[in-house]
py3Dmol code that shows the C-alpha trace and the ligand (Angstrom):
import py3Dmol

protein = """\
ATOM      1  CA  UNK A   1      26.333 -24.543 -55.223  1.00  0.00           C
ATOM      2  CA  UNK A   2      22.986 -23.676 -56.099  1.00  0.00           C
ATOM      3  CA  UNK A   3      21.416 -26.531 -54.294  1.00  0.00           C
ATOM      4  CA  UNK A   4      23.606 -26.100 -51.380  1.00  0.00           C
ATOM      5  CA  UNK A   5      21.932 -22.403 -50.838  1.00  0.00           C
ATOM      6  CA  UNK A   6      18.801 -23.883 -51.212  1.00  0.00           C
ATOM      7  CA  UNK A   7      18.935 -26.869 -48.704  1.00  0.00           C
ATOM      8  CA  UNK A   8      20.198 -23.521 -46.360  1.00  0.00           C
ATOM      9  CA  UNK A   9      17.293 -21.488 -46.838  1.00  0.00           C
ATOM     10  CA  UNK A  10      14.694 -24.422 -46.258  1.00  0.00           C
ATOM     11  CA  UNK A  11      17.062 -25.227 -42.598  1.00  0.00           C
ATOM     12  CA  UNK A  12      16.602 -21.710 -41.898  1.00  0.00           C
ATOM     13  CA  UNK A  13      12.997 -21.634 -42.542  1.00  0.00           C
ATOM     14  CA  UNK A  14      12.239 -24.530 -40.434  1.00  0.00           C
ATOM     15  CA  UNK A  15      14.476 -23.242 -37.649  1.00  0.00           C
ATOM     16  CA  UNK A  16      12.133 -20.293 -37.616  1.00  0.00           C
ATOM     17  CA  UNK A  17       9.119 -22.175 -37.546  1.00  0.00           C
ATOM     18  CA  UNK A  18      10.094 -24.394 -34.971  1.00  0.00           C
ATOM     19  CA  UNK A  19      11.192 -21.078 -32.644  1.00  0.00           C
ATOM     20  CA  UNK A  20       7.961 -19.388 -33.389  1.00  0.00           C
ATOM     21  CA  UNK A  21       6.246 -23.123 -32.944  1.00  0.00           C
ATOM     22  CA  UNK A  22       8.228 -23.015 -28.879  1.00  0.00           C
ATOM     23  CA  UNK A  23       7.370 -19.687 -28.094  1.00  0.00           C
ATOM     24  CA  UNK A  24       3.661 -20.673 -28.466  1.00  0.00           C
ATOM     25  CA  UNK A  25       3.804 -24.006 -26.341  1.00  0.00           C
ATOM     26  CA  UNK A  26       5.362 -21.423 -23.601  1.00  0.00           C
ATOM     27  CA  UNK A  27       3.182 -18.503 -24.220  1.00  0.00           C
ATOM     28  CA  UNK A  28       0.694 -20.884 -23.832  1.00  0.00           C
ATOM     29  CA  UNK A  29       1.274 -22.530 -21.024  1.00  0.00           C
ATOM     30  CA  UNK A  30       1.407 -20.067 -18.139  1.00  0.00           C
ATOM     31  CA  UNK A  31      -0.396 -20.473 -15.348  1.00  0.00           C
ATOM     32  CA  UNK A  32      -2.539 -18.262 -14.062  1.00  0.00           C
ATOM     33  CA  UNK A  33      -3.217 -16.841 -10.818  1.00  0.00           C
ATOM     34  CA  UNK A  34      -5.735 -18.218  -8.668  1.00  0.00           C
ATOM     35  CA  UNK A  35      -8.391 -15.620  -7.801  1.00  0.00           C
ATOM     36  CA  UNK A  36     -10.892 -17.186  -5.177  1.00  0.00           C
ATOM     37  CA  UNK A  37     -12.977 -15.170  -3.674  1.00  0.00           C
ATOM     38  CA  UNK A  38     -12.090 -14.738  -0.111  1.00  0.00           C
ATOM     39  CA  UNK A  39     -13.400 -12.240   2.894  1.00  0.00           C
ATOM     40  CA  UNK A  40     -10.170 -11.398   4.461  1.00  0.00           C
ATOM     41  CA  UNK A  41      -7.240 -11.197   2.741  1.00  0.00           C
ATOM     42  CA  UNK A  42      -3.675 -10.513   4.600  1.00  0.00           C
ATOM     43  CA  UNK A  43      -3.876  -7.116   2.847  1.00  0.00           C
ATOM     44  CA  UNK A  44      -6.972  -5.722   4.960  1.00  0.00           C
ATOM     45  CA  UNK A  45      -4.592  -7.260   8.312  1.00  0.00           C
ATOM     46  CA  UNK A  46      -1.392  -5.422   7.154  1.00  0.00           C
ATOM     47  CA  UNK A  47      -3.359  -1.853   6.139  1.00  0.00           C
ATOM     48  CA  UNK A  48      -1.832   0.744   3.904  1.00  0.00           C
ATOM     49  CA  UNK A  49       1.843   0.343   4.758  1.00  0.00           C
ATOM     50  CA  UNK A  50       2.358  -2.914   2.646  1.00  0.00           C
ATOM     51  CA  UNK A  51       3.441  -1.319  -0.888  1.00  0.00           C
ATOM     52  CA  UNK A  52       3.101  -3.894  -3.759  1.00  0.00           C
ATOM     53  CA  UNK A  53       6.044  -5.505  -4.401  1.00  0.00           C
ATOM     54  CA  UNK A  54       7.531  -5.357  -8.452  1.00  0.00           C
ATOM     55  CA  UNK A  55       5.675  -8.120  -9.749  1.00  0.00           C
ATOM     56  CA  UNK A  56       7.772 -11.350 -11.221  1.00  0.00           C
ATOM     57  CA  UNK A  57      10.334  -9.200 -12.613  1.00  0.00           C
ATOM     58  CA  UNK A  58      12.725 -12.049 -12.909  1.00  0.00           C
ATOM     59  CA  UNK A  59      14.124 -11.871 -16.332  1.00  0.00           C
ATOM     60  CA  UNK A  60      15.354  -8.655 -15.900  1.00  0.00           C
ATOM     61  CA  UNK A  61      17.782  -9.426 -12.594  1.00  0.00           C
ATOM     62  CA  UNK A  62      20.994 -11.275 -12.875  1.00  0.00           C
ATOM     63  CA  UNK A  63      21.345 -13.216  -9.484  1.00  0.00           C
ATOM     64  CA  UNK A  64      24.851 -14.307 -10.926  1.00  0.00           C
ATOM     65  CA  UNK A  65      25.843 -10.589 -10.616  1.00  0.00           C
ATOM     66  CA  UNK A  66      23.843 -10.331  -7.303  1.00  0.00           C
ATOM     67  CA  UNK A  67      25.704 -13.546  -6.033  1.00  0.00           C
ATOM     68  CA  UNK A  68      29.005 -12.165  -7.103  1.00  0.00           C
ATOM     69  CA  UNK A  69      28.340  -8.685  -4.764  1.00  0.00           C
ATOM     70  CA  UNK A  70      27.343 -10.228  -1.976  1.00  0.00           C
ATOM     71  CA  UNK A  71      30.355 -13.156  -2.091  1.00  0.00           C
ATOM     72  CA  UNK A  72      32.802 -10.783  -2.641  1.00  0.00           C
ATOM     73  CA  UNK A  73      31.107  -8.422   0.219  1.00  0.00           C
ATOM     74  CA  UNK A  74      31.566 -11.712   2.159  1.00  0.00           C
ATOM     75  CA  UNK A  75      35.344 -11.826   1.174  1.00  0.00           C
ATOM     76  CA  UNK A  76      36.395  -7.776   1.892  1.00  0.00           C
ATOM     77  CA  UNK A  77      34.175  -7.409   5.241  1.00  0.00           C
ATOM     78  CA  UNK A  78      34.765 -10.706   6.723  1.00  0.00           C
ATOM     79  CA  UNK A  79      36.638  -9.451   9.745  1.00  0.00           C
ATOM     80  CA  UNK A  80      34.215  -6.897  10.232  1.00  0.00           C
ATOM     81  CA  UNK A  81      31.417  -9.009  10.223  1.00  0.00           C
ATOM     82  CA  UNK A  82      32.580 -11.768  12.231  1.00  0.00           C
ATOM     83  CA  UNK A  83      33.576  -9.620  14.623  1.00  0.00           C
ATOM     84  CA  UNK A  84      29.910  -7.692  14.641  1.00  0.00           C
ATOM     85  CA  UNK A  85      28.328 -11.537  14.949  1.00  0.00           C
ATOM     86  CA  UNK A  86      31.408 -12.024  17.560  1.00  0.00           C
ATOM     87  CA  UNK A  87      32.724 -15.143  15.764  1.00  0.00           C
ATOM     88  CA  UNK A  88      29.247 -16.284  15.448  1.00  0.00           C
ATOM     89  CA  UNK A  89      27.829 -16.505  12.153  1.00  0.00           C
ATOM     90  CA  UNK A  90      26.178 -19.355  11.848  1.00  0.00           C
ATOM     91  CA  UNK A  91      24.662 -20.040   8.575  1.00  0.00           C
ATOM     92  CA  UNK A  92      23.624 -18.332   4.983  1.00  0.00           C
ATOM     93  CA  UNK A  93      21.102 -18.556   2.604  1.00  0.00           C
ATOM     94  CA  UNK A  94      19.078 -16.696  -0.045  1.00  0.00           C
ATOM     95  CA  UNK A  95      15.922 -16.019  -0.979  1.00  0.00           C
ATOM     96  CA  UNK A  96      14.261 -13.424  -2.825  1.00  0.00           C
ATOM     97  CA  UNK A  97      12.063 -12.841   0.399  1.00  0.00           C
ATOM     98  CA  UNK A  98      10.442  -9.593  -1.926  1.00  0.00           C
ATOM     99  CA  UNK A  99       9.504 -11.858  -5.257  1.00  0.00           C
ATOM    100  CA  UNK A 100      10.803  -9.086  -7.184  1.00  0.00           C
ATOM    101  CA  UNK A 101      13.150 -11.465  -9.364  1.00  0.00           C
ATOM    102  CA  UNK A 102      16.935 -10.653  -7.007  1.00  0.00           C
ATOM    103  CA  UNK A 103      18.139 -12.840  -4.138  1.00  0.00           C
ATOM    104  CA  UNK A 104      18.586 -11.348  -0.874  1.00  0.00           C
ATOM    105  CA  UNK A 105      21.526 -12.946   1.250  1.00  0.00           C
ATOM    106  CA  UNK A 106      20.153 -14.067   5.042  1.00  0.00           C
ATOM    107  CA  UNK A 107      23.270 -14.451   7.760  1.00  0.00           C
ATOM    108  CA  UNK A 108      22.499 -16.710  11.023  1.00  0.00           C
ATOM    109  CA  UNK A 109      24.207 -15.479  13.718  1.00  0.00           C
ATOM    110  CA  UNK A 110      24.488 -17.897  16.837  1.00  0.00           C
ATOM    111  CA  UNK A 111      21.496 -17.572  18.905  1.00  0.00           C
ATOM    112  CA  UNK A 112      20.347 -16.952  22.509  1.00  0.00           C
ATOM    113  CA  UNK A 113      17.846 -18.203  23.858  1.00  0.00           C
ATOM    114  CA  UNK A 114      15.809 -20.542  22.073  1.00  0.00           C
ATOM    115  CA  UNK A 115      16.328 -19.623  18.497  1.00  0.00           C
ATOM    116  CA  UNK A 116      18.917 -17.706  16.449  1.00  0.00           C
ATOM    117  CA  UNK A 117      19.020 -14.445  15.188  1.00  0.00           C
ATOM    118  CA  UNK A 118      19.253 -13.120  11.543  1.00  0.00           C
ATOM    119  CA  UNK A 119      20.888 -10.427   9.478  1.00  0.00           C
ATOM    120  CA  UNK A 120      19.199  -9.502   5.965  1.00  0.00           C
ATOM    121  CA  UNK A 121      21.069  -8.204   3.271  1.00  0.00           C
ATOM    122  CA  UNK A 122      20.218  -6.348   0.238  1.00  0.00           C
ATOM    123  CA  UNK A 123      21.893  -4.529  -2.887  1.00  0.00           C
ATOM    124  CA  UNK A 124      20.833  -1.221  -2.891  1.00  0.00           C
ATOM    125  CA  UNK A 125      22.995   1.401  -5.888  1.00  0.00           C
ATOM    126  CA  UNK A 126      25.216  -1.231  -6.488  1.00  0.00           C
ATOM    127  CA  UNK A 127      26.331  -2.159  -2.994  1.00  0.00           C
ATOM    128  CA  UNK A 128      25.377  -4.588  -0.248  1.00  0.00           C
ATOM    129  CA  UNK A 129      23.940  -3.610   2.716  1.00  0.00           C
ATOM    130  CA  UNK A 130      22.513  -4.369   5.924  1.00  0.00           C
ATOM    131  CA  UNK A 131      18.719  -3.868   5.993  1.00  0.00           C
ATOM    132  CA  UNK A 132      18.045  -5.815   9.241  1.00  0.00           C
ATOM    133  CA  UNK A 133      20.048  -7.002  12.076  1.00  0.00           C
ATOM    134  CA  UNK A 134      18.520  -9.245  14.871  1.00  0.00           C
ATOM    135  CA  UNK A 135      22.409  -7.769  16.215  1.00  0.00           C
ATOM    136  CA  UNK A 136      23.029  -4.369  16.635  1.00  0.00           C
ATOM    137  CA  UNK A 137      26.522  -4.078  16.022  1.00  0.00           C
ATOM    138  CA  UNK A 138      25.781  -5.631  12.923  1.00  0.00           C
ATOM    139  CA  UNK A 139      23.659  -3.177  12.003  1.00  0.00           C
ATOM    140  CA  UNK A 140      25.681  -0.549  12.871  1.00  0.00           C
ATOM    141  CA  UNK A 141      28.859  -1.704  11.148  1.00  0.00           C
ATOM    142  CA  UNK A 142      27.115  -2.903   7.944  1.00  0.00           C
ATOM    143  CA  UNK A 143      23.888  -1.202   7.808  1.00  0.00           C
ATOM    144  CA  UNK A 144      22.835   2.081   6.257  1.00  0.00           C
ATOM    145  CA  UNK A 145      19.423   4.318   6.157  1.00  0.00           C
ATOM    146  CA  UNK A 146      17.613   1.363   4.874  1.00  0.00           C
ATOM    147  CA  UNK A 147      17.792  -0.336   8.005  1.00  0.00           C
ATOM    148  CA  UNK A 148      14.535  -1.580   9.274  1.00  0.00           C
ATOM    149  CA  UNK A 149      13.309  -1.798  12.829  1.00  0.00           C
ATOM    150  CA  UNK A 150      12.055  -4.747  12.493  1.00  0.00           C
ATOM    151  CA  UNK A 151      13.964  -8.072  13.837  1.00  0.00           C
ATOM    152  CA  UNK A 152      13.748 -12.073  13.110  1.00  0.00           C
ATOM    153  CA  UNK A 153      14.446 -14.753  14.926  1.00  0.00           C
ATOM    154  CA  UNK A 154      14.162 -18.052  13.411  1.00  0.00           C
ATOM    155  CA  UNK A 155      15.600 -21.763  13.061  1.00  0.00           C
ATOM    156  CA  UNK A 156      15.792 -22.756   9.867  1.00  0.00           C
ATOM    157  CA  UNK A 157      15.716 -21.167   6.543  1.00  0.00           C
ATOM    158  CA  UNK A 158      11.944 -23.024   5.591  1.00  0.00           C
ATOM    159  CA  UNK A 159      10.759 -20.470   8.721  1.00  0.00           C
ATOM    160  CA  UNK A 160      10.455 -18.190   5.655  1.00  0.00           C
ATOM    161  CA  UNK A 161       7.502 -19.360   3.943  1.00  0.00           C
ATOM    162  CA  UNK A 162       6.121 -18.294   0.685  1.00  0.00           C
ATOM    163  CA  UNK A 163       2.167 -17.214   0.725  1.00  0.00           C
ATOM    164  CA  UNK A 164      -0.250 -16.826  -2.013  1.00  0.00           C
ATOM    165  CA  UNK A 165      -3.229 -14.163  -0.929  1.00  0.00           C
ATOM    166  CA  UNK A 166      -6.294 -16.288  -1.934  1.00  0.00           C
ATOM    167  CA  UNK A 167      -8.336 -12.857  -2.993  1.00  0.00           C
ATOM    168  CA  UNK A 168      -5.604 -10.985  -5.215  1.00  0.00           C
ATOM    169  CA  UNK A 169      -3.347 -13.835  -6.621  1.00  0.00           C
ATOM    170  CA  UNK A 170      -0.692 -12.135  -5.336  1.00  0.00           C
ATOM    171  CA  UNK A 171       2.505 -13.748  -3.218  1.00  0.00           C
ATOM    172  CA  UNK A 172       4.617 -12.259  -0.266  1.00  0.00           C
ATOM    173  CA  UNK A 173       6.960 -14.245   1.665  1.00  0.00           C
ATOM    174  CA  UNK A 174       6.609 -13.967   5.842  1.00  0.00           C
ATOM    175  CA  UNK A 175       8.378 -15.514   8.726  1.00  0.00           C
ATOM    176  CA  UNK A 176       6.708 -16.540  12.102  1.00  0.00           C
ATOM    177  CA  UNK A 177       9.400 -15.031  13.647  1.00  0.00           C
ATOM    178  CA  UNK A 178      10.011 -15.790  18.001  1.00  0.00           C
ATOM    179  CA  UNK A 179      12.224 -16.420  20.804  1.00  0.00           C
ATOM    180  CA  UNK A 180      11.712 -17.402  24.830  1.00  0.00           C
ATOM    181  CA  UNK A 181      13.173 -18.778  27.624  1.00  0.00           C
ATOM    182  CA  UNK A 182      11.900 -19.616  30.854  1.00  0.00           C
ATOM    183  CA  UNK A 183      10.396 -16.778  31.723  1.00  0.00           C
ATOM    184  CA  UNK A 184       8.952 -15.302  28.546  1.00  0.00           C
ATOM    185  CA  UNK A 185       7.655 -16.066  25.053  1.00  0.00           C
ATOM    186  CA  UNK A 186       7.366 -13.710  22.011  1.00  0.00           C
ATOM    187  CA  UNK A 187       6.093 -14.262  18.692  1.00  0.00           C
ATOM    188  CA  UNK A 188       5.721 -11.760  15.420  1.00  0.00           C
ATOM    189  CA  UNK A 189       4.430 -12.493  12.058  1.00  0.00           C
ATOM    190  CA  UNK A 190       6.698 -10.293   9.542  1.00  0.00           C
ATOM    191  CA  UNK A 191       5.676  -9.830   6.437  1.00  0.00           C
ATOM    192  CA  UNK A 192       8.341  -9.476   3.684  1.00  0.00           C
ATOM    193  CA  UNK A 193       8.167  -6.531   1.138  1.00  0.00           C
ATOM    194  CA  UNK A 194       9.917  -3.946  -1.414  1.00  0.00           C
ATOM    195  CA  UNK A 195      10.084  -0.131  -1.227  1.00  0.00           C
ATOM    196  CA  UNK A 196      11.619   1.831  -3.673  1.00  0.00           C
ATOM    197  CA  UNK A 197      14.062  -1.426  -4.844  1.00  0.00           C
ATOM    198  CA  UNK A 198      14.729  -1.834  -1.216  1.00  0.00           C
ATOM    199  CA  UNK A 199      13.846  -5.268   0.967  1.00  0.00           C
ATOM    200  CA  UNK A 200      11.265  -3.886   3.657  1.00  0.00           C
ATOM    201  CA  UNK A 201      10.191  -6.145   6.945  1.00  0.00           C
ATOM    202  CA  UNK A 202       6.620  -5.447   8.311  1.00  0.00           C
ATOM    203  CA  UNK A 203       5.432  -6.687  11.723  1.00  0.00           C
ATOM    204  CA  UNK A 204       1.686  -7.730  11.242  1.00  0.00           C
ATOM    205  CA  UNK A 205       1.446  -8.884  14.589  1.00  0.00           C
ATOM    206  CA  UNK A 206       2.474  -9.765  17.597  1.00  0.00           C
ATOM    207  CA  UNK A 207       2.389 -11.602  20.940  1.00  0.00           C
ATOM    208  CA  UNK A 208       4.299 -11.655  23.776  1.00  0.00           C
ATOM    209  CA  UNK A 209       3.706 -13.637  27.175  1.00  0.00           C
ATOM    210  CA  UNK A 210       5.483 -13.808  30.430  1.00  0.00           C
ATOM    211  CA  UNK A 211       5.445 -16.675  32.526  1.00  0.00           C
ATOM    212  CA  UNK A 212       6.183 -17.676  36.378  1.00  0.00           C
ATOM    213  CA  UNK A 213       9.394 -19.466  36.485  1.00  0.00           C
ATOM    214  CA  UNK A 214       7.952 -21.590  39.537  1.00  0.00           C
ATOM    215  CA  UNK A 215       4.329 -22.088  38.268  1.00  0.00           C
ATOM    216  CA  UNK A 216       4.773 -21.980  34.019  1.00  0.00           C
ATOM    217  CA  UNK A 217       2.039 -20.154  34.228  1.00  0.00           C
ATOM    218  CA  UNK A 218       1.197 -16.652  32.063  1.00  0.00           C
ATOM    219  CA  UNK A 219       1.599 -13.872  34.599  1.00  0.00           C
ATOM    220  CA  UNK A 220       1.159 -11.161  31.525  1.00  0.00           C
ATOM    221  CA  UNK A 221       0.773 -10.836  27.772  1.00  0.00           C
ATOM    222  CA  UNK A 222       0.248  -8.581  25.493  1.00  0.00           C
ATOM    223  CA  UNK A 223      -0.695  -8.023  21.520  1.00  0.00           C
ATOM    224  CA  UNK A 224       0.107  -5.929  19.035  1.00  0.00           C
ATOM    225  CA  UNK A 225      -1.778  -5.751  15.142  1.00  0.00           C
ATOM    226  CA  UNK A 226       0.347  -3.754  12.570  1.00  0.00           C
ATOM    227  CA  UNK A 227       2.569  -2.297  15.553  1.00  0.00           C
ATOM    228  CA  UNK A 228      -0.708  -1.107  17.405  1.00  0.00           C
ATOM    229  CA  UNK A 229      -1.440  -2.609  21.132  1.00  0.00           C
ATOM    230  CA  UNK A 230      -4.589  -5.242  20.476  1.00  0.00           C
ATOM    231  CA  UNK A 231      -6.199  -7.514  22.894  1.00  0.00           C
ATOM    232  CA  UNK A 232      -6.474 -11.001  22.702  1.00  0.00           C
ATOM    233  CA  UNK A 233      -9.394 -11.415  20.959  1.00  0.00           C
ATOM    234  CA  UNK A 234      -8.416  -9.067  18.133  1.00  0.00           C
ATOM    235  CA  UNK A 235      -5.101 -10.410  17.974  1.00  0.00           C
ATOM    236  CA  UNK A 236      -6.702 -13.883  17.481  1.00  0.00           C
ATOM    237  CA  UNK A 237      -9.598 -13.097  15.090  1.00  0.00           C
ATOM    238  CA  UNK A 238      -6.461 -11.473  12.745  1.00  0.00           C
ATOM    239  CA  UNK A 239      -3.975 -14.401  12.629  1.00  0.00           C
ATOM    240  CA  UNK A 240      -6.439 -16.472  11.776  1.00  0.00           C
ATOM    241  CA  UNK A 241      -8.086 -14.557   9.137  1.00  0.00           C
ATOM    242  CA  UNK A 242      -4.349 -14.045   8.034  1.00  0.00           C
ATOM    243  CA  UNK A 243      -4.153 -17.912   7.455  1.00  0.00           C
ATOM    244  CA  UNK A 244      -7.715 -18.448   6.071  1.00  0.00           C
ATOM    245  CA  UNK A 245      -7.045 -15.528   3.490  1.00  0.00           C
ATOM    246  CA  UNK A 246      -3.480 -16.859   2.379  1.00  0.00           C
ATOM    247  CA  UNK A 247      -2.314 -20.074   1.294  1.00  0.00           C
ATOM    248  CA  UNK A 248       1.440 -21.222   1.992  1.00  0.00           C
ATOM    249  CA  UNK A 249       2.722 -22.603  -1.478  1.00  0.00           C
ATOM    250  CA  UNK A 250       5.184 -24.938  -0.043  1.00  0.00           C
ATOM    251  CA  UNK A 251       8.375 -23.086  -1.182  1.00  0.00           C
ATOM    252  CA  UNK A 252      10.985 -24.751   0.662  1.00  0.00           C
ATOM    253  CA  UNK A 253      13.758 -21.987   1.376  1.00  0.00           C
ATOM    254  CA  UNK A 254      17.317 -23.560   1.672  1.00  0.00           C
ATOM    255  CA  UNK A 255      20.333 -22.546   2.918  1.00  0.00           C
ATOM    256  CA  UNK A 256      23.981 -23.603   4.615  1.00  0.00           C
ATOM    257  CA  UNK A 257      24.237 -24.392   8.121  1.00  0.00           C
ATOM    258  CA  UNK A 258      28.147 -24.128   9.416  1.00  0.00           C
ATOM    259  CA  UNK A 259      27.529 -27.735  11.798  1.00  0.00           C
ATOM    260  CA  UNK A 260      26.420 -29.168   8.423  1.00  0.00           C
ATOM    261  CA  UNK A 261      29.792 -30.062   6.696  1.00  0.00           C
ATOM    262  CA  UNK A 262      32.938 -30.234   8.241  1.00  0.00           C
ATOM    263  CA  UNK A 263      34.242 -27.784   4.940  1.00  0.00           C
ATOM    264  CA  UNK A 264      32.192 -24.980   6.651  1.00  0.00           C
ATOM    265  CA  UNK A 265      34.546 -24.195   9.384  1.00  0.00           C
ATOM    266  CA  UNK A 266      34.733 -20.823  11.268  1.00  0.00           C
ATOM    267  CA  UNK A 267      36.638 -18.915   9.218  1.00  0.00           C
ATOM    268  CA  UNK A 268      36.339 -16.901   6.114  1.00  0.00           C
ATOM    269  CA  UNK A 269      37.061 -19.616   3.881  1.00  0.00           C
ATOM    270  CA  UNK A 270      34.433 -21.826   5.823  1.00  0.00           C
ATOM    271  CA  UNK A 271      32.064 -18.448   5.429  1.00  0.00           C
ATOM    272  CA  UNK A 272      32.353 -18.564   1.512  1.00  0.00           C
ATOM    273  CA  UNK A 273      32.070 -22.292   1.111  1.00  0.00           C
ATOM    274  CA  UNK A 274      28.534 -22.155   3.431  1.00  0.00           C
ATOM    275  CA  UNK A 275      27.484 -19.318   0.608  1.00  0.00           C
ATOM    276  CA  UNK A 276      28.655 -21.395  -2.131  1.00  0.00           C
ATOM    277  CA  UNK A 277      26.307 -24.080  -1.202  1.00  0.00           C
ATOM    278  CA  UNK A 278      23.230 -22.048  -0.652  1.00  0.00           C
ATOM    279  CA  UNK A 279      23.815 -20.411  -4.178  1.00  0.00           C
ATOM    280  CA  UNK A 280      23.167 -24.059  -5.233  1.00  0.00           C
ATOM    281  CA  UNK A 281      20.569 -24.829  -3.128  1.00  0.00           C
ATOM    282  CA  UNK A 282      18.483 -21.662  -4.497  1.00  0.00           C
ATOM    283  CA  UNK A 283      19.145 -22.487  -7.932  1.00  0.00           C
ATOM    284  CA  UNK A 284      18.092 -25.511  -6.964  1.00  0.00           C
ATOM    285  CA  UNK A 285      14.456 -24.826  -6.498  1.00  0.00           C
ATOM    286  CA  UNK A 286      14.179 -21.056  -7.252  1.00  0.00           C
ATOM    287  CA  UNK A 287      11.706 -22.013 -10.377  1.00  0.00           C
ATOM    288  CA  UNK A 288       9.015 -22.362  -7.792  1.00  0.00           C
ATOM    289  CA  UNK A 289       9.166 -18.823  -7.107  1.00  0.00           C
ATOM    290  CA  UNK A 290       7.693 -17.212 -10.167  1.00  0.00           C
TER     291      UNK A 290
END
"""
ligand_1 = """\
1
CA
Ca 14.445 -9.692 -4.070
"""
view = py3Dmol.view(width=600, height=400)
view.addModel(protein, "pdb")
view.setStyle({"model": 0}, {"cartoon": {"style": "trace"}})
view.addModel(ligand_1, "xyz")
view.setStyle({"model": 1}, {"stick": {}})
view.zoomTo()
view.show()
């Protein structure tokens, strides 16, 4: 009996030592941030409005509840929302587009144009909400006094790409976000950020052009830096002091597409099988996040 005790003390012993032994090899092993020094960083571009974002607060958000809200949102607004995106919702993804540890659910809606609008969603006191909407009746059914003014259009869900600013270490995700047709272009870099908990969009700047339908060639354009009208020079000198101060990480944002699997038809069940893929596909590579 005696011996039997023993043998359990020395098991427990060398359990904690190999536990303290594994929280050194991690401890040890984090990376740190790159700090090279670096003229302009996207910080001088954006000005004050950009507030820091909670840094790599991961541990203490449970996507599994977030995923949960926003499926189940899926499941009791469906009718609402596909008739806001008038049958159109065409894919869903998530990211956490504000790196503050929470995913944030992005809903394709069907396009005009040449590329396809998006609605972002966030959990805000418990409940989801609309805090952008490239549609308006989205917004309006769905949305609340978080709602930005800023839109995004975009293709694909790897639009959103994940930045590093080269002079402060720290990381923001943005979108290059644009539309046209024949007789017009736009294009607007948005920055991604967090107020107060809540997912913010910030327009750092943008173009816009307007051609001759006949000729293809510009008749007008027009800049804008951090929402102020620029001209073409400034507007040039800042995107690419944007892209020399920032590095993209490579963070390859994923999501569900409803042409991609015959399972994701138009319908609610189609809706929450689209979601249950991209809930895989962020697991998938969320580690490159942090
Ligand atoms: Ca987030």
């Amino acid at each position: 009996m005696r011996r039997t005790y023993s043998i359990l003390i020395i098991a427990l012993v060398l359990a904690l030592l190999c536990s303290c032994a594994e929280t050194g090899l991690f401890s040890g092993g984090s990376s740190s941030s790159p700090s090279e020094a670096e003229s302009a960083s996207p910080t001088d571009i954006a000005g004050e409005a950009v507030s820091p974002s909670p840094s790599q607060a991961s541990s203490a958000v449970d996507n599994e509840a977030r995923f949960d809200l926003f499926l189940a949102f899926l499941s009791e607004n469906y009718q609402e929302l596909s008739d806001a995106f008038y049958n159109g919702i065409s894919g869903v993804g998530f990211i956490d587009l504000d790196i503050d540890g929470g995913v944030e659910m992005l809903v394709f809606d069907a396009g005009a144009s040449a590329a396809m609008g998006l609605q972002f969603f966030d959990i805000i006191d418990g409940k989801v909400e609309c805090v952008s909407a490239n549609m308006e009746d989205v917004g309006k059914a769905l949305g609340g006094e978080h709602m930005s003014k800023v839109i995004v259009n975009a293709n694909y869900f790897d639009d959103f790409r994940l930045m590093q600013d080269k002079a402060s270490g720290k990381k923001f995700f943005i979108v290059q976000s644009g539309n046209g047709a024949a007789d017009f272009s736009y294009s607007e870099l948005v920055r991604f950020g967090n107020d107060g908990g809540v997912l913010t969009l910030e327009s750092l700047m943008y173009k816009y052009e307007e051609y001759d339908i006949d000729s293809g060639s510009v008749k007008s354009e027009n800049f804008k830096i951090a929402g102020k009208d620029a001209d073409k020079t400034e507007y040039e000198a800042a995107f690419s002091s944007f892209f020399a101060g920032a590095e993209d990480l490579g963070y390859v944002a994923m999501g569900a597409f409803l042409w991609e699997n015959s399972d994701f038809d138009a319908g609610l069940d189609g809706l929450l099988a689209m979601a249950d893929k991209a809930q895989m596909l962020y697991y998938a590579n969320s580690y490159l996040i942090t």
